[in-house]
C-alpha positions, 0 to 999 in steps of 0.5 A: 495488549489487545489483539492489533486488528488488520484490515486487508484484502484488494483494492476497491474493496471497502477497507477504508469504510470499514476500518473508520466503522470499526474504530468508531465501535471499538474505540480504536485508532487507526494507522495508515497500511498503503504506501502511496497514502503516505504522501501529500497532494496524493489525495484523490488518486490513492483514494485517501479518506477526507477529513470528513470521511475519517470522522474525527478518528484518529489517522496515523502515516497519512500524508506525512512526506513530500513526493519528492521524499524518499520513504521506505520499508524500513522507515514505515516499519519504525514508524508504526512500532512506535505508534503502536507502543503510543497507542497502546500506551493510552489504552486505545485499541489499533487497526491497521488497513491497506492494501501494501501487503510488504509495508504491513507485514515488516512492521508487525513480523520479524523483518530486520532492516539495515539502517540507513537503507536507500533505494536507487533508480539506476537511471544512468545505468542500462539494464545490461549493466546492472546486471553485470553489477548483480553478477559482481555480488551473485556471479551464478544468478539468472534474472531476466534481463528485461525486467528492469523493474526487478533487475533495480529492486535486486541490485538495491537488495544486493548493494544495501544488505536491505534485509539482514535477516527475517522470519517471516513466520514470527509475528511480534504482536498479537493480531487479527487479520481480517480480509475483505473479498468479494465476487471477482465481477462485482470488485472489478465494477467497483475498480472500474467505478472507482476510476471514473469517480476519481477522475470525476473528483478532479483528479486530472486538476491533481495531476497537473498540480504535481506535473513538474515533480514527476520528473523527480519523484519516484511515487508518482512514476510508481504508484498506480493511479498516479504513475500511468499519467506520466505519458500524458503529461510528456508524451501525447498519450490520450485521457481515454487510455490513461483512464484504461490502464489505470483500471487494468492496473488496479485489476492486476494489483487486486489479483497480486494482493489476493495472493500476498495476503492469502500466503502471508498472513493468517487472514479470515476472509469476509465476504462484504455484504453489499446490501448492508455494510453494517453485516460486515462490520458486525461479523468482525467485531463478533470475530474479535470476540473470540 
């Protein structure tokens, strides 16, 4: 089996034109490794590639659930080891690209899911008692109990036995993971271009399309560029500082995916040649040469 080659680094960085370069050389396909991707009518805000841009090469995980659909770790997991045993199969070369340092990580190591696992929003409990139910499972354990985003994502953990068992060091398939970097002013100014360009694209139009689903959809109210209108929509917050969060949302996940995949993957970083694109495509097929 040839090397699975993975496209990493923050966002705005350049992976999905690089990896529809690289397929294109390499006679690959490629399967989709960011998590809001996953889902329909999530087009412009998660700056899923059109059907022109992937250039009829092969894209597998995108726009495959409703938003009301829950998908998750476990589901996306199964999903790209099957692919990856189709596409190998055919003797066809794989990348994987996206920002979604979890998703990709379960799927190619050895991460053990319970089947069946399901994720809560805990809507009717107030954060004092979810905590009291985490005490009821890990009576010693201090959490914040502020951070409800935490204090849910734990108890889900706690109350589904999510992870069985890991070991994050043991990789299943042989990889390359390459990742894209750049000068932390010049990916800001993308992150912050990205943004207008979005919005310029029609992304208000896409928002309103999907206005009544927010109430019941857990990626809108969670994915960056999706989960910062929902104010908007119900609670008078202006245009302008739906635009600004989205930015400085965008520019804190860069920093956290920055250190994910500086910790958890084996990842050679390229600097991206902004002058010539071509540069950066080339040092990676050199790389996977070796």
């Amino acid at each position: 089996m040839k090397e699975i080659i993975v496209i990493v680094g923050p966002t705005g960085v350049g992976k999905t034109k690089c990896s529809i370069e690289l397929a294109k050389k390499l006679d690959a396909e490629i399967i989709n490794g960011d998590s809001v991707s996953i889902y329909k009518d999530l087009n412009i805000g998660s700056a899923k590639p059109t059907k022109e841009e992937q250039e009829n090469i092969p894209h597998h995980l995108f726009s495959i659930k409703e938003v009301e659909e829950e998908y998750s770790v476990y589901d996306y997991q199964k999903d790209v080891r099957e692919l990856i045993k189709d596409i190998t199969s055919r003797g066809k070369r794989i990348i994987i690209v996206g920002g979604t340092g979890l998703y990709i990580k379960a799927a190619l190591y050895d991460y053990q899911f319970q089947e069946g696992t399901v994720n809560n929003d805990y809507l009717d409990l107030s954060n004092k008692e979810i905590l009291k139910k985490i005490k009821l499972y890990q009576p010693d354990i201090i959490v914040e109990p502020g951070n409800r985003r935490r204090l849910i994502r734990l108890l889900n953990k706690l109350e589904n036995h999510e992870v069985i068992s890991h070991n994050k060091d043991k990789c299943l398939y042989p990889i390359k993971v390459f990742g894209l970097t750049t000068e932390r002013k010049i990916l800001y100014d993308k992150i912050n271009h990205r943004v207008d360009q979005m919005f310029q694209n029609g992304l208000l139009e896409e928002i309103h399309s999907l206005k009544e689903k927010y109430k019941t959809s857990r990626i809108l109210n969670s994915g960056i560029g999706y989960k910062e209108f929902y104010d908007y929509l119900y609670n008078n917050k202006s245009l302008e500082e739906v635009k600004e969060e989205i930015k400085q949302n965008s520019r804190r996940f860069a920093k956290r995916q920055y250190t994910f995949f500086r910790h958890q993957f084996p990842t050679e970083w390229i600097e991206v040649d902004w002058n010539d694109f071509t540069n950066t495509i080339n040092h990676i097929i050199e790389e996977t040469k070796k």
